[in-house]
MIPA-344500 format. One line per field, with one value per residue (C-alpha): residue in three letters; z, y, x. Coordinates in steps of 0.05 Angstrom, whole numbers. Example, Ala and Ser with C-alpha at 12.3 -4.5 7.8 and 13.67 -1.06 7.14 Angstrom:
2
code = c(ALA SER);
z = c(156 143);
y = c(-90 -21);
x = c(246 273);
REM end
This chain:
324
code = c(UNK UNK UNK UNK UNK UNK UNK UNK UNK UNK UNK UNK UNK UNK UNK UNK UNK UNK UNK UNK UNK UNK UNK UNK UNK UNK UNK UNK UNK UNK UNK UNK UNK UNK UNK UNK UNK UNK UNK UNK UNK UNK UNK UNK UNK UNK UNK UNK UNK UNK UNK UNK UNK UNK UNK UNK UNK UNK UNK UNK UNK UNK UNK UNK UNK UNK UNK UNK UNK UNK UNK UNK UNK UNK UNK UNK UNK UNK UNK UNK UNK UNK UNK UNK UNK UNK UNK UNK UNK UNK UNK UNK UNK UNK UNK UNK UNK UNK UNK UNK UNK UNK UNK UNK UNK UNK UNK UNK UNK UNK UNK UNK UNK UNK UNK UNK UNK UNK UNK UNK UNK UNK UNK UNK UNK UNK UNK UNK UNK UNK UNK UNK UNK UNK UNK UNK UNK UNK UNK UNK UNK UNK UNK UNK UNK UNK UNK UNK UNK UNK UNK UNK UNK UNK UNK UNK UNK UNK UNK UNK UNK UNK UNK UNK UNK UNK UNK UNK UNK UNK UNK UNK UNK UNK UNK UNK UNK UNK UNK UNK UNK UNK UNK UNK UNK UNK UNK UNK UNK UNK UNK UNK UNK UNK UNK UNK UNK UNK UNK UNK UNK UNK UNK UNK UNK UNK UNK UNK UNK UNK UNK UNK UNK UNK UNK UNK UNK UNK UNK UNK UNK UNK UNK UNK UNK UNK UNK UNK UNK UNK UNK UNK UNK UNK UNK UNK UNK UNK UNK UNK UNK UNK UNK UNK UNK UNK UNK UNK UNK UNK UNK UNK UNK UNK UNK UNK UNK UNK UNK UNK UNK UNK UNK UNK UNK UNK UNK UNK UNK UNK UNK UNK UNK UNK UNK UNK UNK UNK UNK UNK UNK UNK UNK UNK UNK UNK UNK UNK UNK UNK UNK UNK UNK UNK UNK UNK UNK UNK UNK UNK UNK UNK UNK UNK UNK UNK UNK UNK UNK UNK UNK UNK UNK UNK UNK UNK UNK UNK UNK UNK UNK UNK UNK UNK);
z = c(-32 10 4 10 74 93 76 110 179 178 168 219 267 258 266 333 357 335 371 431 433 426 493 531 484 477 536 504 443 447 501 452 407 451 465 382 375 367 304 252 264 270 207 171 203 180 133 121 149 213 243 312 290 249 295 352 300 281 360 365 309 342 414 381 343 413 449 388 398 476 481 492 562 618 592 529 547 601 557 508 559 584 504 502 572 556 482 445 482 472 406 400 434 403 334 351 370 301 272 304 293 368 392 405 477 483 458 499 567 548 523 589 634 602 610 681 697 656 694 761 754 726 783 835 798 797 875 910 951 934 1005 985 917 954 1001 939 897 961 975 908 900 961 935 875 907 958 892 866 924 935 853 877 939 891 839 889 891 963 954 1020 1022 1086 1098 1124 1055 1018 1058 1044 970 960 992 952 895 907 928 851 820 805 774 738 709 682 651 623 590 569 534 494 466 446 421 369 348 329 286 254 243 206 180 144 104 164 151 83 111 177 150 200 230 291 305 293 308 372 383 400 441 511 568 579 632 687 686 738 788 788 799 856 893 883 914 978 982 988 1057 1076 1146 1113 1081 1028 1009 1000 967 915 917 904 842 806 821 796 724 718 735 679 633 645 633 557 559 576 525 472 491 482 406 398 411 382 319 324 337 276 324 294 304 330 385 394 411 456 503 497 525 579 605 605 644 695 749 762 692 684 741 712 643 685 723 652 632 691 695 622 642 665 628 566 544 469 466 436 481 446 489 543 539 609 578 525 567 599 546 531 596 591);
y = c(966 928 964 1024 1015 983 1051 1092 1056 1060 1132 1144 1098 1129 1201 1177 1143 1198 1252 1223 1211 1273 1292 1269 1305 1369 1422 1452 1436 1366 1362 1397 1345 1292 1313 1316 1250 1221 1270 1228 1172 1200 1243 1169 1134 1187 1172 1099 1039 993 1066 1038 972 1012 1056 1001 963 1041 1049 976 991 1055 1025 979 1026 1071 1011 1007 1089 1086 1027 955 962 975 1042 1024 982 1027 1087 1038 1012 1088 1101 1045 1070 1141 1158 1104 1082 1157 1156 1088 1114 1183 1133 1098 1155 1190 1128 1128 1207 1232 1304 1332 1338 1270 1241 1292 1269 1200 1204 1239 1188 1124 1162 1166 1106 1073 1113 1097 1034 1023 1072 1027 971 993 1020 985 1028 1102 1124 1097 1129 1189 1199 1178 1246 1274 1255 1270 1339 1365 1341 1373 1434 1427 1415 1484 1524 1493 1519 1592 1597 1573 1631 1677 1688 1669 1650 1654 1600 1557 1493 1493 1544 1482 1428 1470 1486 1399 1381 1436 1406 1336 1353 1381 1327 1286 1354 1368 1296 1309 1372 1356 1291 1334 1393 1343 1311 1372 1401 1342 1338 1407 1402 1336 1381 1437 1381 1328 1390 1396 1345 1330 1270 1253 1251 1302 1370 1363 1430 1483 1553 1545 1625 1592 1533 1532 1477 1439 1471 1410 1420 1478 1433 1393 1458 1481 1407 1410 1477 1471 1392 1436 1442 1369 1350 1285 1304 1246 1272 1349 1332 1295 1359 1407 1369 1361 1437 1451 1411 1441 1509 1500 1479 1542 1577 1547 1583 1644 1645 1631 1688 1728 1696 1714 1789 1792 1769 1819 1873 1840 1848 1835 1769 1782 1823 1762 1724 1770 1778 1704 1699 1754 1716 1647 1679 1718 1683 1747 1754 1682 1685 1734 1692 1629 1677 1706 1626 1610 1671 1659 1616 1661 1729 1693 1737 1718 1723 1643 1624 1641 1689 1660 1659 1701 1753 1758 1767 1814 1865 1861 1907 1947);
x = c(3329 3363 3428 3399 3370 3448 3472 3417 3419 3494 3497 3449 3482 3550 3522 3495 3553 3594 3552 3545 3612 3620 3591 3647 3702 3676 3663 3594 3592 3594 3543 3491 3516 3497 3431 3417 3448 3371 3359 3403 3365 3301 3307 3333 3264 3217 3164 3183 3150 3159 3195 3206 3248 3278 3304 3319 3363 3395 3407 3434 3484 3505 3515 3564 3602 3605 3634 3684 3702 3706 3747 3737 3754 3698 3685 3658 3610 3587 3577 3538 3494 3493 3462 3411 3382 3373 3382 3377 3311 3290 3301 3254 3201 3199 3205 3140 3100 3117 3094 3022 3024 3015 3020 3084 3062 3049 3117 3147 3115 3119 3189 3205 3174 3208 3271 3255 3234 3294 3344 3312 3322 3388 3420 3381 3403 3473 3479 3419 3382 3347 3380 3445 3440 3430 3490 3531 3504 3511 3585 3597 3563 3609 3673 3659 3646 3707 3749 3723 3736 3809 3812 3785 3828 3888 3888 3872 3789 3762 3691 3672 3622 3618 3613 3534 3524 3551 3516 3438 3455 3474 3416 3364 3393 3375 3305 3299 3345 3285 3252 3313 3324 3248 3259 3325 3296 3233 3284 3324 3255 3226 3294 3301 3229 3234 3293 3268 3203 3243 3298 3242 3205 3140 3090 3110 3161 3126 3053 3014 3028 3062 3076 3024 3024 3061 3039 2971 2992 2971 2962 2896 2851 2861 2928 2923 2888 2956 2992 2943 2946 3028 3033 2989 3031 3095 3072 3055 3091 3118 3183 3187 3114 3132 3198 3153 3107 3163 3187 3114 3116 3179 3150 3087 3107 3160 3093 3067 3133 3130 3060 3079 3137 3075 3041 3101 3108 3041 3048 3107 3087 3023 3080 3125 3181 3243 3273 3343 3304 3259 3315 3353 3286 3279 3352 3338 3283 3315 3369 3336 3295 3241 3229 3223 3169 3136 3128 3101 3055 3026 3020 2977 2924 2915 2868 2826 2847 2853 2904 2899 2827 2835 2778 2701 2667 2615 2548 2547 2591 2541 2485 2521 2532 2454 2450 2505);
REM end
């Protein structure tokens, strides 16, 4: 037994290690990599007992084999202290909430907010001050795109962006960074609970259902207060205040966005629409903003169209009919 477990939890450590070492050697594929790095481990935890010290002892073991791959100079270290504050402390969490069988929806929020909250505080650990942090992004952000216009202007392509063009796109993107830190944290949960679903055989390894007919899935009703109070925030005098209104926004209206792609499944399925032409209209609408809106717009009057006819009809309806 023992042994076995030896074997199992290095296996799943060096798949870990290896993928998120990946991230920094490989243009796109490794960064995929990196955010699948907690599905080895997760798929090794599943279905036995004690699953989160199981998995903080895996992410242990990995985040000493990463310091042994980077280098025992400063970088390796860094990158395995990088691990333990995002993945590897994803990968924990996600661990213990399998364990006590929560909703997908649940790990993923609460996965997404420890990841937040971890990151937070090691930057303002590291550089001291969330205005300091700031100007650095900020600093950084416009050298990075000075860099990339000198490249353009080298081989001949002027991209005629100015300096103020540069200066309102930098600082639209830190107003959302928060917002995209969320939703980036909240995609890599959800992308490796699904393939530990498929991976583990369903329920049959993790005990429960934790994905049912996802055609059907749809937000909780108080959810659109949150939305409403957001939106009419964005407005709010106090800048700090409305930046924090724009990024709650920015979340729930991508919420609503994962609605409105269910009530696409749904009709597609009722159509028995073929899948490679479910994927390219999944791809279309990931990739182009209006029909993106147009998905989130779907997900938020479902609430009161109901456009799945999921929701019993009311006893007002009812009456209703009686008189027509």
């Amino acid at each position: 037994m023992f042994r076995r477990d030896l074997i199992g939890t290095l296996r799943a450590a060096i798949a870990a290690a290896v993928m998120f070492l990946a991230g920094g050697m490989l243009p796109v594929v490794g960064s995929l990599a990196m955010l699948l790095s907690p599905t080895p481990v997760l798929v090794y935890v599943a279905g036995q007992s004690r699953m989160a010290l199981r998995t903080a002892v895996v992410a242990a073991v990995a985040a000493g084999l990463i310091v042994v791959g980077a280098g025992p100079t400063a970088i390796g270290p860094t990158a395995a202290g990088f691990y333990l504050m995002t993945f590897g402390l994803a990968t924990v969490v996600m661990a213990a909430m399998l364990e006590r069988r929560q909703s997908f929806e649940m790990i993923v929020l609460v996965t997404t907010l420890v990841m937040l909250a971890a990151g937070m505080a090691a930057l303002l650990a590291t550089v001291g001050s969330p205005a300091v942090m700031a100007d650095a992004m900020r600093a950084d952000m416009l050298a990075a795109m000075a860099r990339g216009q000198k490249f353009y202007k080298a081989i001949g392509l002027e991209s005629g962006v100015s300096i103020e063009t540069r200066t309102m796109i930098v600082d639209g993107t830190l107003r959302l960074a928060p917002a995209l830190a969320a939703l980036s944290a909240a995609t890599m949960a959800l992308l490796n609970l699904t393939v530990v679903w498929r991976y583990t055989g369903r329920e049959r390894r993790i005990g429960y259902v934790l994905f049912g007919d996802l055609a059907r899935w749809s937000t909780p009703d108080w959810l659109i207060w949150v939305l409403l109070v957001a939106g009419f925030g964005l407005f709010m005098p106090i800048p700090e205040l409305s930046t924090i209104a724009l990024d709650l926004f920015v979340c729930v209206a991508a919420v609503y966005f994962c609605q409105g792609l269910a009530i696409m499944a749904f009709y597609f399925k009722v159509l028995a629409m073929p899948t490679l032409a479910r994927g390219l209209i999944y791809f279309v609408t990931m990739l182009q903003p209006v029909l993106a809106t147009l998905v989130c717009a779907v997900g938020v009057f479902d609430l009161w169209i109901d456009f799945r006819r999921l929701k019993p009809p009311s006893r007002e309806a009812r009456n209703l009919g009686d008189y027509l």
